[in-house]
N, C-alpha and C positions, 0 to 999 in steps of 0.2 A: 482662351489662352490664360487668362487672368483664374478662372476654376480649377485649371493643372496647374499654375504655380501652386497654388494654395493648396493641393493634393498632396505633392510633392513636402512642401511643408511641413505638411502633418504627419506624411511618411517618415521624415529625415527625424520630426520629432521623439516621434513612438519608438523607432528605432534606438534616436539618442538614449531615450528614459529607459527603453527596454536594457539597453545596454549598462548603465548606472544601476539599475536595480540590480541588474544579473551579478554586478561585482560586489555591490553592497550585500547582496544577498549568502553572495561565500563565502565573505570574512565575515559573519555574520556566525555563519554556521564553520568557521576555520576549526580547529584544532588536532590534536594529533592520537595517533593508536600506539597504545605501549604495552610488550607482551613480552615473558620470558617463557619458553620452555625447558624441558631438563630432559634426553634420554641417555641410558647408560644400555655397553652391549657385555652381556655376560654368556659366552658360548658353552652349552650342556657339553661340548664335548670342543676343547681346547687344539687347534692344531699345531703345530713347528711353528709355522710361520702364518699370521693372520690378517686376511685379506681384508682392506676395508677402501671404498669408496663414497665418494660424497661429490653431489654436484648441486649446484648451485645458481640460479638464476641470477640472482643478485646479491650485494654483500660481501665483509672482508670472511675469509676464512683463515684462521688461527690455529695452528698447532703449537699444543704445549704439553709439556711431560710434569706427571705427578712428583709433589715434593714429599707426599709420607704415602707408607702402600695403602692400597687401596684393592676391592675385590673385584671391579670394571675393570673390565678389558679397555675400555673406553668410556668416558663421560664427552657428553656433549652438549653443550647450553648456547643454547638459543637467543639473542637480544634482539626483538625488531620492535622499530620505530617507525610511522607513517606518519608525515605532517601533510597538511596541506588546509585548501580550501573545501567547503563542503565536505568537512568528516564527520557531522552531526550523526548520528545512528550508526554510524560504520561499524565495523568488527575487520581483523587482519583477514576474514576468510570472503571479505568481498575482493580483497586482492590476491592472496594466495589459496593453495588447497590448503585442505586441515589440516591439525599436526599429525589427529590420527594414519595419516597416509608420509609422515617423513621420513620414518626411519622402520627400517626392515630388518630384524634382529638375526634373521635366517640369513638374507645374503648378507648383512653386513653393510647395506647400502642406504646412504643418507639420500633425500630427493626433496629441496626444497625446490618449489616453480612455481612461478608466476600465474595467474588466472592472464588470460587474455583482456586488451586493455578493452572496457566497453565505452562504445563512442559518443552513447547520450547519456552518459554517468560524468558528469561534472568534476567529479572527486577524483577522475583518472586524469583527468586534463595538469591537476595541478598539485599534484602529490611529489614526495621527496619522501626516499629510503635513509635511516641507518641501522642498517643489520648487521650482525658478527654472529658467526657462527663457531664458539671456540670447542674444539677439540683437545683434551687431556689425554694425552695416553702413559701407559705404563712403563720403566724404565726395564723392566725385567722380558718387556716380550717382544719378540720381534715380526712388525709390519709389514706388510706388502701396501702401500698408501695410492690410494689415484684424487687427486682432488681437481674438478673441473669448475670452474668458476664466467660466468659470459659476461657479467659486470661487477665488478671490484675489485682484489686485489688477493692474494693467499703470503701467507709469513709464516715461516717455522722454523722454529728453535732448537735442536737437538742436544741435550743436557748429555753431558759428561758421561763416558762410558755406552751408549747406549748403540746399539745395533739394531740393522735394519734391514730390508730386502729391498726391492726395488722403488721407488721414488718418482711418482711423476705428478707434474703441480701444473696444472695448465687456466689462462686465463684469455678471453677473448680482448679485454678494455683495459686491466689494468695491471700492478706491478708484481712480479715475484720476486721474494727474499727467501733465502734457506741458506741460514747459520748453525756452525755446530762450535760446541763447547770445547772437545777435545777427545781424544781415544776413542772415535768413532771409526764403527763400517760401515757401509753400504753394500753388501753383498751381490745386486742384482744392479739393475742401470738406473741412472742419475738423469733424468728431462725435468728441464724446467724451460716452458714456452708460455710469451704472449704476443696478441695481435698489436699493439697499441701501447703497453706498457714498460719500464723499464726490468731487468732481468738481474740480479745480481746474487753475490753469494760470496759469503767470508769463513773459511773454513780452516781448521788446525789439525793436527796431530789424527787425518783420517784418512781412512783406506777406501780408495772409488774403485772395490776388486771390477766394475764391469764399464768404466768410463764416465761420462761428465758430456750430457748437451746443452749449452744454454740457449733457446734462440727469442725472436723477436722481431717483429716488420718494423714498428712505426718509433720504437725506446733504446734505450742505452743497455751495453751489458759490461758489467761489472764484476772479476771474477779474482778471489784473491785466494791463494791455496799457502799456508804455512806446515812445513812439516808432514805434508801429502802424501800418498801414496797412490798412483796413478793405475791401474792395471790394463786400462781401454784408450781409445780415442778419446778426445778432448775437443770441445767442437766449443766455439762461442760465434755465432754469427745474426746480424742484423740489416737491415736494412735501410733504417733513414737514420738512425744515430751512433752514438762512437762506441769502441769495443776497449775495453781495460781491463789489461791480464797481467796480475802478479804472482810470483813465484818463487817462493824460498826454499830451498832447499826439497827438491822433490826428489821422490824414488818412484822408478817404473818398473812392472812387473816383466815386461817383455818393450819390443820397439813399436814404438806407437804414430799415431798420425794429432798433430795439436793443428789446428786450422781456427786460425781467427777471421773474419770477415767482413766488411760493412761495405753498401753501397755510396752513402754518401757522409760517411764520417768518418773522424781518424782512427787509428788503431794505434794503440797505446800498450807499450810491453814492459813489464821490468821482469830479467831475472836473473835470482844469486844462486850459484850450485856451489857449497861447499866440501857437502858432501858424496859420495859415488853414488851416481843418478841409477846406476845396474842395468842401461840399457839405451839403445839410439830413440832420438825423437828426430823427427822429420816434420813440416807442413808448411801452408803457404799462407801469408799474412796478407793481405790485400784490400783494397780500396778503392773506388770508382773518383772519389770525389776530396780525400782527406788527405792527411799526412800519415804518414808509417814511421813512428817514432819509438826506439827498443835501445832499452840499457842494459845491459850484462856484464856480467863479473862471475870467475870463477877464481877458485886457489890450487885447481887440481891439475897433476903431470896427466890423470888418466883420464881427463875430459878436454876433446875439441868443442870447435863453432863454426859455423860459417852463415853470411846471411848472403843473399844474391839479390841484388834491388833491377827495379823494374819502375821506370817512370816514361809517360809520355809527353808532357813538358813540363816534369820541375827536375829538380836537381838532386844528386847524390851528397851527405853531407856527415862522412863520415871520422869520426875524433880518432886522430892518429895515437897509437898507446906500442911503448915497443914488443910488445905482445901478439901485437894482431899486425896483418899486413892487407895492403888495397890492391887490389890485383883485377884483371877483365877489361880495362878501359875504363878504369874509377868505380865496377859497379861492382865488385865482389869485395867483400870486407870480411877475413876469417885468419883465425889462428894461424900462427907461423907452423910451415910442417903440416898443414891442416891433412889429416888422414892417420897420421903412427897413432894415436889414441888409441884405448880400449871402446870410449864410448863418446858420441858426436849426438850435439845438436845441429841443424843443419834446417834452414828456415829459405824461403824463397819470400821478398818484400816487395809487395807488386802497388803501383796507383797508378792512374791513369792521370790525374789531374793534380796531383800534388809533389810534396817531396819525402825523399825515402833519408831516414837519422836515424845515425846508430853511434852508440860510445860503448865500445865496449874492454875487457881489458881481459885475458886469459895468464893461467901460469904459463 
């Protein structure tokens, strides 16, 4: 017995020492991999509208428009950063493929990806990314954009004037932003989705001719339109966090469906119509878990309202304005006369667990 204690012993010890060495040994060998690349796409034969994709294993992705011309259809610079332990001999291509294989000048398609983690390589146990991937485009040409991202985050900026085809921005982990300057279109439809991340969007003086989806399971959406023009559906919905939709003075192309959504957060509404909105919106605001909380103001003879609240136990809590009148058993709050207008918003306010506020005030 006294011969296995002391087996035991020596086990626990080797082990301990093995173990001290192992970490002494990869801050030993720690430090980091730092790499730029550059490609630019120049297409032999130029079309209307130019199709470009890029996806992404890891890293932020960046859209930005050139500030003096330029003969790239597109420039694209590359930043990555590898830290960890045990990076002694490394190179980026024990994590990633080469650069030779990123970008594809014929389709137009970018392909960063990850090598597969390996299990007795030390250096994947304890590694840290920062990569960006930024993108310049031209203000003269217009896009068709796809950018898919599985870890980090995508941001674009659209500079003043600049037109565009359809837009989609998707991330599995993290947030999407997509800002415009002013005097923009989007010809074709508007996605912006992530699993995990927050979703937002601050936009002026632009035309969404084919609609606006924002969505999102586990983040907050964020959606602020000035001076808009709406032509489609208008979707913002999420799942574990809160939804906030502002609205200044929009125009719609035809009558459209606006649906805001969260499961377990509130929804959050402001809108001003000053001006003739050109057409009905309709949709239904709702919530599992949150409050439904909407401010509105108009100044026009030729615009109605109506919101119609829906709660399972909280309460209706709506601000008396001699404009608007409460009608249903406390749960309809709309315009006096609600129906002579030319053009009606008309919103259904649903929660099951919270309570439905509205202030609102019509001419």
């Amino acid at each position: 017995m006294r011969n296995y204690k002391i087996a035991l012993i020596i086990a626990a010890a080797l082990i301990l020492g093995g173990g001290i060495g192992f970490i002494i040994t990869g801050f030993a060998s720690a430090g980091s991999i730092e790499n730029s690349f550059n490609f630019t796409y120049e297409p032999s034969s130029p079309d209307s509208i130019e199709d470009l994709t890029f996806n992404v294993d890891i890293g932020k992705i960046l859209f930005k428009y050139n500030t003096s011309p330029t003969t790239s259809y597109a420039n694209i610079d590359v930043d990555i950063e590898i830290a960890g332990l045990y990076m002694e001999g490394k190179t980026y291509e024990n994590f990633f493929h080469p650069s030779t294989e990123w970008w594809d000048n014929v389709t137009a398609t970018f392909n960063l990806l990850t090598l597969p983690d390996v299990w007795f390589d030390p250096s994947h146990w304890f590694k840290s990314y920062d990569i960006t991937v930024a993108i310049t485009l031209r203000t003269d040409v217009v896009y068709d954009l796809t950018a898919l991202v599985s870890v980090g985050s995508i941001e674009m900026q659209v500079s003043d004037g600049v037109v565009l085809n359809g837009t989609s921005l998707t991330s599995s982990t993290g947030s999407i932003k997509l800002n415009t300057s002013g005097n923009n279109e989007f010809l074709g439809k508007v996605r912006l989705e992530s699993s995990a991340g927050n979703v937002e969007s601050s936009t002026a003086k632009t035309n969404f001719t084919r609609g606006f989806r924002a969505l999102t399971s586990a983040g907050s959406v964020s959606l602020n339109y000035t001076n808009c023009l709406m032509g489609d559906n208008l979707i913002g919905l999420t799942s574990a966090g809160s939804v906030t939709f502002k609205s200044y003075n929009m125009i719609y192309i035809k009558d459209i469906i606006l649906n805001l959504e969260s499961s377990a957060g509130d929804i959050n509404a402001d809108l001003y119509q000053y001006i003739t909105m050109g057409a009905n919106v309709s949709g239904s605001w709702k919530t599992s878990a949150g409050n439904v909380n909407v401010h509105y103001r108009d100044n026009l003879n030729n615009t109605d309202v109506k919101f119609v609240g829906s709660t399972s136990v909280g309460t209706f809590n709506y601000t008396p304005h001699a404009t608007m009148e409460i009608t249903g058993l406390g749960s309809i709050y709309s315009t006096l006369n609600y129906g002579d207008a030319m053009y009606r918003y008309e919103f259904s306010l649903d929660t099951s667990a919270g309570n439905v506020i509205a202030n609102a005030q019509s001419a």
